[in-house]
C-alpha positions, -999 to 999 in steps of 0.1 A, spaced: 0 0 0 14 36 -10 46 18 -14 48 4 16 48 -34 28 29 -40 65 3 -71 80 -27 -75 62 -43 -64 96 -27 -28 89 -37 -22 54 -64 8 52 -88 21 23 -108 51 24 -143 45 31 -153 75 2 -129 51 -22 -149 47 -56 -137 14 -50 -156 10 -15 -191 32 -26 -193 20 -60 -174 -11 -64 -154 10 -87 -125 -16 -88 -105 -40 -114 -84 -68 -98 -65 -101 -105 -53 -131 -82 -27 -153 -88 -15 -185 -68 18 -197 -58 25 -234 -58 51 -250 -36 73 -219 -40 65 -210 -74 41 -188 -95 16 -203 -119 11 -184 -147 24 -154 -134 29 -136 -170 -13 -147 -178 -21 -129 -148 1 -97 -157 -13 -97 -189 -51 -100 -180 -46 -73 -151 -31 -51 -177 -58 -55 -201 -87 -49 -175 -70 -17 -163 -72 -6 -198 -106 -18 -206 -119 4 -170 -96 31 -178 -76 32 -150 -38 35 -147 -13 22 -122 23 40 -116 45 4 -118 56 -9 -149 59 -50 -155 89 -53 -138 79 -32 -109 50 -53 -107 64 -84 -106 88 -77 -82 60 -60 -57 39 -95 -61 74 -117 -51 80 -91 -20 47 -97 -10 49 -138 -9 85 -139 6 71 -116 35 49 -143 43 74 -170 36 45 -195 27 50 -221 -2 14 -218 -7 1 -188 -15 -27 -165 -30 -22 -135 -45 -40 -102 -53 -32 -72 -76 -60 -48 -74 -65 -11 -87 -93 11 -71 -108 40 -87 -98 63 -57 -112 96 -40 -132 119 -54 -127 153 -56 -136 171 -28 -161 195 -52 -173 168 -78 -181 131 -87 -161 129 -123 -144 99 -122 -118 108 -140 -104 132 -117 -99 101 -88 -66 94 -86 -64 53 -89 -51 33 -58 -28 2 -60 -31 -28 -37 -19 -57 -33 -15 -87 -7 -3 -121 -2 -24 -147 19 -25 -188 28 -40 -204 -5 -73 -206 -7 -99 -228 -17 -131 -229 -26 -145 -258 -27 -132 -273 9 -111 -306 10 -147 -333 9 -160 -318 -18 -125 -319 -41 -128 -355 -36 -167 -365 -38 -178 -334 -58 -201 -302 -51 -239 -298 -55 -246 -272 -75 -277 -252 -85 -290 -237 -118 -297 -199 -104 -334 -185 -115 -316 -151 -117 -297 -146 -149 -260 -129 -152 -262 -94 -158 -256 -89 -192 -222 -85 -206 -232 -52 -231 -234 -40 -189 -205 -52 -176 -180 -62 -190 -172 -99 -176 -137 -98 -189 -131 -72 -167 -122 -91 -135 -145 -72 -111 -164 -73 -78 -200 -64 -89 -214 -96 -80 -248 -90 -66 -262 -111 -93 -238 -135 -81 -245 -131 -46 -279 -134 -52 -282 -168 -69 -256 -185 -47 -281 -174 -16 -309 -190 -34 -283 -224 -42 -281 -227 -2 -319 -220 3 -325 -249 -18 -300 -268 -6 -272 -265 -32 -233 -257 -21 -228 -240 -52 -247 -220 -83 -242 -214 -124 -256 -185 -137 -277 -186 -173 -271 -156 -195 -303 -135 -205 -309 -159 -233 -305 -188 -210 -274 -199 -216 -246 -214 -194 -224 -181 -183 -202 -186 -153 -205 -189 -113 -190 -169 -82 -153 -169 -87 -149 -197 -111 -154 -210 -153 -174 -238 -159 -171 -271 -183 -190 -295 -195 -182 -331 -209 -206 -334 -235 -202 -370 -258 -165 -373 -248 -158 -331 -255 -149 -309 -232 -168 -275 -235 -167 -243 -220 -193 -214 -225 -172 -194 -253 -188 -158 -244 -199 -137 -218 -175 -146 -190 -141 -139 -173 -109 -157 -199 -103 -174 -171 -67 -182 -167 -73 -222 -150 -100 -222 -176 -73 -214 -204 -46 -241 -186 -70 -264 -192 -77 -263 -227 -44 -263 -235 -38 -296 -213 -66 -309 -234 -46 -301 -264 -15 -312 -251 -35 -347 -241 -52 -345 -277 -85 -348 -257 -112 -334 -274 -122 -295 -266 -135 -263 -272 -152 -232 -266 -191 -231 -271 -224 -221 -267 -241 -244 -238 -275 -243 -231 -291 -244 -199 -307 -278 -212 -277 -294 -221 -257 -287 -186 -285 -305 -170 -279 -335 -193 -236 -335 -190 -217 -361 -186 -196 -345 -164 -191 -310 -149 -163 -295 -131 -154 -262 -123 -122 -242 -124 -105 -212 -105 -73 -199 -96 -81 -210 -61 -84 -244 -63 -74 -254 -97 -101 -279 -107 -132 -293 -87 -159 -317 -98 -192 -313 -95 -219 -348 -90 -247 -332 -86 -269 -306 -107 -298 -295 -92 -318 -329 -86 -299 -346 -107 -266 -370 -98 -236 -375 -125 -219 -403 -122 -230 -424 -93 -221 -392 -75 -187 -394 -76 -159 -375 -96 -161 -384 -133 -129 -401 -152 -127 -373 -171 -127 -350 -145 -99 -366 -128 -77 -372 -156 -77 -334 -160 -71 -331 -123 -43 -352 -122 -28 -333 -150 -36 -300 -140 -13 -305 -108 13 -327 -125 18 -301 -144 22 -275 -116 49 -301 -102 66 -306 -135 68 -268 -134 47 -261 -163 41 -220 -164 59 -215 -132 80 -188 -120 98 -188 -88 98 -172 -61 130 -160 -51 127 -162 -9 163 -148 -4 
């Protein structure tokens, strides 16, 4: 913060932050495996492209920015780490509400890795629930802007638990599969593995995957997936920077795969961390 590293229990943001009143904010996370980042560069790039896209500015270049993410990890010196980039709008001016004359904030943190789906459901799979409420359109906001306007989000998730469900997908306006609270989506539909092609965050486990599947020479692709045809998959699992990928064996009332993880599923996930050990996209942190 302000160029200056202290406990996460110290950090500060103005409560008349744009960032704070108006969710005003662009962001990225990244994880460290076992000492080393996972497609660190991805991250960079994406966080530099939503900056752009919400026309906000940072004063670190590349290298700067890098070097600000590493400081942050080896001040925690965990091996296992996640780890957030994010640029506020800022103050206002003390005599208007242009956003253009904030001047953007920088923030970022290091934290023990998280996961979202917790260590029983990585192994038997997640219930998940079809949300009534559709994403807010992308013409509205822009999903490949990683953002924190998730009230449709937090919405249908609240209606997942009411109905029993430990997880939700939302449906675009025209009812087709879009993306969930923090994580992409895939489908195994007749031995292909699909993801929704518009509409959501370019996820960056969501692109490691794909290319595993072409590295594999497993059959995938981006697409457009009906609601319909989610509830008729094969298999569906769900991917996120915090937690790489996590099956899901249940789909509103109905069970996949004896309610179990699919083989498909877990061929992916035992690649997907084989590849973090092989050291596949990694760039190490330097802890000296």
């Amino acid at each position: 913060m302000d160029g200056d590293y202290r406990p996460i229990s110290e950090a500060k943001i103005s409560m008349l932050d744009f960032g704070f009143t108006r969710s005003d904010t662009t962001y990225d996370v990244v994880h460290v495996w076992n000492g080393s980042f996972f497609r660190l560069e991805d991250h960079l790039d994406r966080f530099s492209r939503s900056l752009a896209k919400a026309h906000m500015s940072i004063p670190h270049g590349r290298d700067q920015m890098r070097e600000i993410l590493m400081q942050c990890v080896r001040l925690t010196g965990l091996r296992d780490v996640y780890v957030a980039m994010l640029c506020t709008r800022g103050l206002p001016s003390k005599k208007s509400r242009d956003p253009r004359l904030c001047e953007n904030r920088f923030y970022a943190y290091a934290v023990p890795f998280i996961w979202i789906a917790n260590e029983q459901q990585r192994e038997q799979g997640m219930h998940m629930m079809v949300a009534s409420v559709p994403r807010t359109a992308s013409v509205s906001v822009d999903p490949t802007i990683k953002n924190y306007n998730w009230r449709d989000m937090a919405r249908g998730l609240m209606e997942a638990f009411e109905r029993g469900g430990e997880t939700v997908i939302m449906l675009d306006p025209d009812g087709n599969v879009n993306e969930g609270p923090g994580f992409n989506i895939f489908a195994v539909i007749d031995d292909k593995v699909l993801t929704p092609e518009e509409g959501v965050l370019e996820g960056i486990t969501r692109l490691a995957v794909l290319e595993i599947c072409e590295l594999s020479s497993i059959e995938s692709g981006l697409a457009t997936i009906s609601g319909e045809q989610l509830l008729e998959a094969d298999e569906i699992f769900i991917t996120s920077t915090a937690g790489g990928i996590m099956p899901i064996t249940r789909i509103n009332d109905r069970v996949l795969c004896n309610g179990v993880p699919g083989p498909m599923t877990q061929r992916l996930t035992e690649l997907y961390w084989r590849k973090h050990d092989e050291g596949w996209h990694a760039t190490p942190v330097d802890y000296d």
